[in-house]
Backbone as JSON Lines, residues from 0, in Angstrom:
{"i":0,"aa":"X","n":[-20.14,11.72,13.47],"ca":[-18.85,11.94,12.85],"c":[-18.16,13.13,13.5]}
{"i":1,"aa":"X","n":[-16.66,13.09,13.82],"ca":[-15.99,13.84,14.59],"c":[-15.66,15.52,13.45]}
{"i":2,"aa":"X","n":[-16.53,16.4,13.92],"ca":[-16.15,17.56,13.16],"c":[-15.33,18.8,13.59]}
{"i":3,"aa":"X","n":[-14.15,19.18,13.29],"ca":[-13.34,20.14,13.75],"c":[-13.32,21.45,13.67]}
{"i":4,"aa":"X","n":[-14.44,21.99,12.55],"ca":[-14.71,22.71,11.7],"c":[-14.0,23.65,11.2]}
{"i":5,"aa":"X","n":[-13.33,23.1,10.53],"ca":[-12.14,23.82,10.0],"c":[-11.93,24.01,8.68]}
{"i":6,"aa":"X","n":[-11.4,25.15,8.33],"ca":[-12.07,25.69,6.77],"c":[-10.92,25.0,5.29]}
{"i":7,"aa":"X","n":[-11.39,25.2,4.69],"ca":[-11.06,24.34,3.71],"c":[-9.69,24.78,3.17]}
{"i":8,"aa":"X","n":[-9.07,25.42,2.98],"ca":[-7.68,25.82,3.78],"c":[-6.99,24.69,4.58]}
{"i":9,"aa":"X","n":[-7.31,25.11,5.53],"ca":[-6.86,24.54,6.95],"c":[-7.2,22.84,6.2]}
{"i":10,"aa":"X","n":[-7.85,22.09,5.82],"ca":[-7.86,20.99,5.54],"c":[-6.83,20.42,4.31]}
{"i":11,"aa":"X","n":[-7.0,20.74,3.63],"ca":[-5.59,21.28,2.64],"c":[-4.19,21.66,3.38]}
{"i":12,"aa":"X","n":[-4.18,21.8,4.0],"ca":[-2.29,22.11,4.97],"c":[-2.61,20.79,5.42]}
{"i":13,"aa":"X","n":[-3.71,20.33,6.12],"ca":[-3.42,18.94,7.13],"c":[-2.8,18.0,5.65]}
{"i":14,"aa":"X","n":[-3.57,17.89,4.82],"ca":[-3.77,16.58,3.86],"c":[-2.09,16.71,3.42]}
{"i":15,"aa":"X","n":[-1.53,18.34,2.81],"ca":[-0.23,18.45,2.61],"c":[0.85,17.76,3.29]}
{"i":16,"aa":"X","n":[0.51,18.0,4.78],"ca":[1.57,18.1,5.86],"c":[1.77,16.13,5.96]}
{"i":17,"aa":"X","n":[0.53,15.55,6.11],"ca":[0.7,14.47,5.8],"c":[0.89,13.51,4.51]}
{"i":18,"aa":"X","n":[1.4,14.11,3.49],"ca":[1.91,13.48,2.6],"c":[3.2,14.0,2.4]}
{"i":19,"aa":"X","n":[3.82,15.33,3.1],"ca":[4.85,15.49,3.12],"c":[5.92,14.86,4.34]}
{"i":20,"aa":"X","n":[4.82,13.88,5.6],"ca":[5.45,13.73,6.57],"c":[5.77,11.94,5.64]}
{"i":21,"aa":"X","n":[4.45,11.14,5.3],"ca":[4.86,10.07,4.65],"c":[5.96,9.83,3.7]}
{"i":22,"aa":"X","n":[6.52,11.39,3.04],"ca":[7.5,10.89,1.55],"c":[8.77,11.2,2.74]}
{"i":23,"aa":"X","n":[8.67,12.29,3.75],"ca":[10.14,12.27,4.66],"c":[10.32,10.86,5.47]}
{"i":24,"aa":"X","n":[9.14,10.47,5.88],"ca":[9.33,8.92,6.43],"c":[9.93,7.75,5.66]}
{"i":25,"aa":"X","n":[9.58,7.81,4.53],"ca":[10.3,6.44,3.06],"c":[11.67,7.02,3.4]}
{"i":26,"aa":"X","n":[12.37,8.0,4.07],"ca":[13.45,8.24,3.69],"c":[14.36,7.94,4.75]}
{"i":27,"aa":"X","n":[13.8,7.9,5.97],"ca":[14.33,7.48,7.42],"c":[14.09,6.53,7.9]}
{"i":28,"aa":"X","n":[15.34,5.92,7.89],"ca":[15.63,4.49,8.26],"c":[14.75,3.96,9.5]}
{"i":29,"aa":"X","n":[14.41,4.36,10.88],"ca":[13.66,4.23,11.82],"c":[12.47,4.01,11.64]}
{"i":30,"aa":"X","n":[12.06,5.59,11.11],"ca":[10.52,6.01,11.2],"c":[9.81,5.18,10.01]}
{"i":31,"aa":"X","n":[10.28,4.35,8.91],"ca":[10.06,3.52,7.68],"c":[9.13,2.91,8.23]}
{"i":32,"aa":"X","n":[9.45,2.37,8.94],"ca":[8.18,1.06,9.75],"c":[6.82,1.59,10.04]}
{"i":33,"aa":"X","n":[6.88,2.82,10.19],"ca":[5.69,4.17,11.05],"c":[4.44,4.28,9.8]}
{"i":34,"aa":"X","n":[5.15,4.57,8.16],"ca":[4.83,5.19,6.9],"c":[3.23,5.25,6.87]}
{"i":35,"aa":"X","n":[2.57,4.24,7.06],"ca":[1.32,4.37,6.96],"c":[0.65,5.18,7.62]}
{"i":36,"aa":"X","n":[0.78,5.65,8.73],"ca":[0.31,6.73,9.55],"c":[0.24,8.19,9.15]}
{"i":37,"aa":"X","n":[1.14,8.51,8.87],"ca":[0.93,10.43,7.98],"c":[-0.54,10.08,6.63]}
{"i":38,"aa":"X","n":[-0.11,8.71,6.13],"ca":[-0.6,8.17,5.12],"c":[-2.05,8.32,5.38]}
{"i":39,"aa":"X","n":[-2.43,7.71,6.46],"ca":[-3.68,7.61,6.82],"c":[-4.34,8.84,7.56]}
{"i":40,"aa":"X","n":[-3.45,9.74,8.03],"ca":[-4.29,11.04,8.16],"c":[-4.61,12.04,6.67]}
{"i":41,"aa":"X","n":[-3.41,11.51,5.69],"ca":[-3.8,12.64,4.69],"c":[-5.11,12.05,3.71]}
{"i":42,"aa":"X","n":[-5.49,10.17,4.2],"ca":[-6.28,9.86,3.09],"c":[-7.83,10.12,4.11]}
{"i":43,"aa":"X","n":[-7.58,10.3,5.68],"ca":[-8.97,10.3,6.45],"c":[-9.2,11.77,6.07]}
{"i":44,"aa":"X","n":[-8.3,13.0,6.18],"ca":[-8.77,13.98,5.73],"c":[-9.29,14.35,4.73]}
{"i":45,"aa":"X","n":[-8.89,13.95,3.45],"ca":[-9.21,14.21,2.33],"c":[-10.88,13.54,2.02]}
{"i":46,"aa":"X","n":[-10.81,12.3,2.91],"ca":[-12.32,11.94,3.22],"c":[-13.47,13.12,3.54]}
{"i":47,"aa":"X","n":[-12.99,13.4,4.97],"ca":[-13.49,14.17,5.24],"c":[-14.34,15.33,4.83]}
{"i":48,"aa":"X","n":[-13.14,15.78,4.12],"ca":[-13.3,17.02,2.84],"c":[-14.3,17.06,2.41]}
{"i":49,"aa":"X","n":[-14.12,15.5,1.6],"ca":[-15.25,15.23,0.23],"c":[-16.54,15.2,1.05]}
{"i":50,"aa":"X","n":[-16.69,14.69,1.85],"ca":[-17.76,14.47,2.86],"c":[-18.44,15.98,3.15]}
{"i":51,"aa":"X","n":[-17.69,16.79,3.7],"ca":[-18.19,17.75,4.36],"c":[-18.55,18.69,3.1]}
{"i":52,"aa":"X","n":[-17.58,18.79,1.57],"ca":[-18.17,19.37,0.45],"c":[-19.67,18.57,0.03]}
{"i":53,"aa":"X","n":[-19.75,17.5,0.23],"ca":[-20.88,16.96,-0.46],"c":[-22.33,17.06,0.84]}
{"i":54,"aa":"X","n":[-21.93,17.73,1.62],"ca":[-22.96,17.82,2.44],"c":[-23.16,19.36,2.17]}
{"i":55,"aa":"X","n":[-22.63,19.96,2.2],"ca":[-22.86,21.77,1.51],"c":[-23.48,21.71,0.17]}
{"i":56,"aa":"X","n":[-23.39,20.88,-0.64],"ca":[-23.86,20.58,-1.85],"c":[-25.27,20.73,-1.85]}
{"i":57,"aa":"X","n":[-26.07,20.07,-0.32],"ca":[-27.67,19.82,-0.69],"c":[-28.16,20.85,-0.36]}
């Protein structure tokens, strides 16, 4: 699994930035077609997250 190691912070701005890039995309006529993409970085990150919290866990 691809790890960036980047602190939990920093994963939190990505997950933000891409749900703030998906709600500016619903709004532009062009980039509409694109939407799933910000989409899918803020739901692979947030994966991630949980992943990398539940491995600190053991």
């Amino acid at each position: 699994m691809l790890c960036l190691d980047l602190t939990f912070s920093e994963w939190r701005v990505l997950i933000v930035l891409g749900l703030l890039a998906t709600t500016g995309m619903l709004y532009h006529k062009r980039l509409r077609h694109f939407v799933l993409l910000p989409s899918c970085v803020a739901f692979a990150s947030g994966l991630a997250l949980v992943m990398m919290n539940l491995e600190a866990m053991k």
